[in-house]
N, C-alpha and C positions, 0 to 999 in steps of 0.2 A: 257879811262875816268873814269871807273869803277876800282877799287879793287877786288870784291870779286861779282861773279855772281855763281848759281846754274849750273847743265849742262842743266835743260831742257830749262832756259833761255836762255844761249847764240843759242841753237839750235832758241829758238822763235825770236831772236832779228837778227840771221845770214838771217831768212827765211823775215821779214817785213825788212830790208833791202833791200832785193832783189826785193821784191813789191814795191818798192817805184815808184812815178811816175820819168821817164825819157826823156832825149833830149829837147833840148833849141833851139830858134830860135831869134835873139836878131832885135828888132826895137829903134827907138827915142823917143825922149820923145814929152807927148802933151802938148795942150797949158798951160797947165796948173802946168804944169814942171814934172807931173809923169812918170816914167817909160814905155814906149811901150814893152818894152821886154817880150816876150811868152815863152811859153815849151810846148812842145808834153806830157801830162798825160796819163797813162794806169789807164780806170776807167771802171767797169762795162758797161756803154754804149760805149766803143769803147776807140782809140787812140783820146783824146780831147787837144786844143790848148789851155791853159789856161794864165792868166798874170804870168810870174814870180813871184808880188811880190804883191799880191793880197790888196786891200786895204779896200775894202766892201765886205763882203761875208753874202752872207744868209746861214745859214744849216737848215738842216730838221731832223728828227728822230733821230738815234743814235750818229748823227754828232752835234748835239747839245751840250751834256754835253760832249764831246771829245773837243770841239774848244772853248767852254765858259772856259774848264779847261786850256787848253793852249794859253790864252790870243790872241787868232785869231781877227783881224779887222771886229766881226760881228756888222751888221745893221741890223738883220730880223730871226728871228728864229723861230721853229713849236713848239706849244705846246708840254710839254716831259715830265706831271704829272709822269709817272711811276718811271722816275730819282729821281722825286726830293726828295723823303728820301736818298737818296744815297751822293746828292750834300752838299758838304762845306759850310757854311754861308756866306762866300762869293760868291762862285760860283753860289748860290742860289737866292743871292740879284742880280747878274749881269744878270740870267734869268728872274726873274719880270721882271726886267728893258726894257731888250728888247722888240723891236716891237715882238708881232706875227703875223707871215703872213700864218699860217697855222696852223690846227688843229692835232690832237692827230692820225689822222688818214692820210693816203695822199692823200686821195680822197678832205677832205678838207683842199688842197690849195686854197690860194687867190692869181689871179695871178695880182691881179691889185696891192695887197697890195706890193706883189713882186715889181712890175714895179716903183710902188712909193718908195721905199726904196733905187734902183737904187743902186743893185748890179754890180759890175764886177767879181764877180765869184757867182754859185750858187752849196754847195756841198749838194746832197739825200741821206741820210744814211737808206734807207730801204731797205729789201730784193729785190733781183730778181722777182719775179714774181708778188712783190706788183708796182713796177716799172709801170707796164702797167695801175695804177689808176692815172696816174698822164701825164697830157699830156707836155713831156719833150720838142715836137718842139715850144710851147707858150714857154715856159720856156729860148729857147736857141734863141727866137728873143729878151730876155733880158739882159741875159748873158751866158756866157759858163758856160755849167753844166756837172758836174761830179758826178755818181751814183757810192759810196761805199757805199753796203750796208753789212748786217749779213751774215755768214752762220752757221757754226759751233758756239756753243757759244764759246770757247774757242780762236777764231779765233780776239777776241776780241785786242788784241794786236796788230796784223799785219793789222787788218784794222782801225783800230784809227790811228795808227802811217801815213797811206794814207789821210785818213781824215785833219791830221796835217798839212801836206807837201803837199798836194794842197791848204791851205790856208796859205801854207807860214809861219806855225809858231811852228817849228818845236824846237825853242831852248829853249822855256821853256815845250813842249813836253817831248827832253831829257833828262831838268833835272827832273821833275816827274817821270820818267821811272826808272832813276837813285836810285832816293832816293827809288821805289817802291825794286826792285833789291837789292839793300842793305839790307834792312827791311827782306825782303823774304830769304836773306841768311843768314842772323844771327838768323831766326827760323829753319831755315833749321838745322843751327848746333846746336841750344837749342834741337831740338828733336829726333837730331839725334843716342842718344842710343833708343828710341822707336814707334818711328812713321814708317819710312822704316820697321819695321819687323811685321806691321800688315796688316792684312787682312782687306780691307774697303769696307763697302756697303754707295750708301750714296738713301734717301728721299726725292725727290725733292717736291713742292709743287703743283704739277700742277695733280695730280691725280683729276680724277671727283666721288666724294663721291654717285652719284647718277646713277653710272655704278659698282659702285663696285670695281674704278680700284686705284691703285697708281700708282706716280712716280717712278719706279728705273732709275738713274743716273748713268755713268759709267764715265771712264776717258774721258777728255775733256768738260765734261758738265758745265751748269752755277753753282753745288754746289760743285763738284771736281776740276773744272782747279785750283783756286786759292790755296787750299789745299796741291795741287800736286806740287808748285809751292818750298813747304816748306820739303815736301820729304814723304806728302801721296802718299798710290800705292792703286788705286782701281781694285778691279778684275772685272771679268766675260765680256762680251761685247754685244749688243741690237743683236735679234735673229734674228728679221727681219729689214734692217736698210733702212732710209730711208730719205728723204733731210731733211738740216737744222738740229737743233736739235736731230730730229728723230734719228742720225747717232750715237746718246751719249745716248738716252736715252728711257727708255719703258714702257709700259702702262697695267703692268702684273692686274688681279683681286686678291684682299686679300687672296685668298683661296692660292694663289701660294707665299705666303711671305717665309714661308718654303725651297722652292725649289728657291727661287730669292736670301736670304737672309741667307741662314741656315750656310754658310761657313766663315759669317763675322765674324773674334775677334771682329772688328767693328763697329759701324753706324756710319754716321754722318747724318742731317735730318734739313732741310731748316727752317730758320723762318722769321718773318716778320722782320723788322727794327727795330720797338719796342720790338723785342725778343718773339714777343707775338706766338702761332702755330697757324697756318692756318688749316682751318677745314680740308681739305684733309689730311692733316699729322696726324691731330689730331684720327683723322677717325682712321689709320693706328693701331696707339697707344692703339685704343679701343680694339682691337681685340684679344682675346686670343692667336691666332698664334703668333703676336707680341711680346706679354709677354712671350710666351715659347722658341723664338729665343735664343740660346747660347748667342749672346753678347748683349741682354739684360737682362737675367740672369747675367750676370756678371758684369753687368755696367757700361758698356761700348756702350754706345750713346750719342753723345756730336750735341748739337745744332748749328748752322752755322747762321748768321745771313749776309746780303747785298750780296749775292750770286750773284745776278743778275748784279754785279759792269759789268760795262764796258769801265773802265778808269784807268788810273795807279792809278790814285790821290783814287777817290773811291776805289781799288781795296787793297789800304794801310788798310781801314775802314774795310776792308774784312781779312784782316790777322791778326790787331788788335782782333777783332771776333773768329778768330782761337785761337788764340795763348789765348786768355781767356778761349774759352771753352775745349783747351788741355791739359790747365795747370795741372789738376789731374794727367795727364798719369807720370808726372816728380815726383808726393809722391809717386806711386804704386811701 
């Protein structure tokens, strides 16, 4: 379908391939002339029997701006404020729109609000072990539910693409994938006399200013996958790793940016959506150790902005971003 992919793509796209949900089971139709036809789904909570070709669907958490982007048949969706600097103006107005039937968190579902919506599929996009704030057997005397949720941030590809194809809506999924793919490899070869032969540290935003600590980020993480996507190579790896996140990324004290950081030609270093620095990074920046880093002596720290994308379509908003703040490396 593609022309021209990167290799760590086709590796991502060979691997959410092979995640996809399988095995069909075919019935009649009801009275109302719809399809009966099911499939066996492989989801988080188990092998689930889902419709084929799902016609109401609720999502919750990350499965929200994954299925409003790929024009999925939803009726009911959770509160997803952290998206919505990320979302398109359209995709933006099609979340107002929808009902919410649940809050920012999974604790607050409504399952009545569910019940009235009168789904026949329900997908959970929250991690694992947020899973157990939500009581999934109410949920599955409404409809059959399927829990994909996060792990790795990176992982964001292969579980959106699940998210899509339990709700059946997979063909304008691929073409977003498509065009994202395309996009990513014509940076790839824009930067390809400079970008592969540096050394990258990146800044994530989530250090807590009131322990003293920062973000380091490595490969995989929410401000390196997209980057690496285009033919950044981050070094080093988290010392002590640990679920989720934890596995890409660490929570060093400023006194250790030297020894975290001393080896990048590199930074790159998270910002908000307005481009604005988040106090944490900001924090960072104060710091004298910071200013004495080699590659901020040489200047070389370029800002990242929509790091947190978790969608093809947003993740385009994410390379855009790149490809602006690396434009200098192409005069040097």
């Amino acid at each position: 379908m593609f022309t021209r992919r990167s290799p760590g793509l086709v590796g991502a796209l060979a691997l959410s391939l092979a995640l996809a949900g399988c095995g069909s089971s075919t019935g009649g139709e009801d009275a109302s002339g719809e399809s009966g036809e099911t499939r066996v789904f492989t989801a988080d909570n188990g092998e689930i029997t889902i419709p084929a070709d799902p016609q109401r669907v609720v999502a919750t958490g990350y499965a929200v701006p994954v299925l409003i982007e790929a024009d999925a048949p939803l009726v009911g969706i959770s509160s997803w404020q952290r998206g919505e600097p990320l979302m398109s103006e359209e995709d933006l107005a099609t979340y107002e729109e929808l009902p919410k039937v649940a809050g920012e968190q999974a604790a607050e579902t409504n399952y009545e609000a569910i019940a009235e919506a009168d789904p026949d599929l329900i997908v959970i996009g929250v991690p694992a072990p947020v899973l157990g704030d939500i009581d999934v057997e109410r949920l599955e005397s409404i409809a059959p539910v399927v829990a994909i949720g996060p792990t790795v941030p990176s992982a964001w590809r292969e579980l959106s693409r699940k998210q899509a194809d339990a709700a059946g809506a997979l063909d304008r999924f691929d073409a977003v994938q498509g065009e994202y793919e395309n996009k990513a490899a014509d940076l790839a070869e824009k930067y390809s006399d400079v970008l592969p032969q540096l050394k990258l540290g990146h800044i994530g935003e989530y250090g807590e200013v009131a322990k003293g600590t920062f973000q380091r980020e490595f490969s995989g993480s929410w401000g390196t996958n997209i980057a690496e996507d285009i033919g950044a190579a981050y070094y080093g790896e988290v010392k002590e790793p640990g679920p989720g996140s934890r596995a890409v990324s660490e929570y060093p004290s400023v006194e250790e940016l030297p020894d975290s950081l001393g080896e990048a030609d590199a930074i790159t270093y998270s910002v908000k959506a307005d481009g604005s620095i988040p106090e944490s990074v900001q924090y960072v920046m104060d710091s004298e150790l910071w200013k004495n880093l080699p590659a901020v002596k040489d200047g070389k720290t370029f800002p990242i902005q929509h790091t947190e994308a978790a969608t093809y379509g947003q993740a385009m908003r994410t390379l855009d971003a790149i490809d602006e703040s690396f434009a200098p490396l192409l005069e040097q």
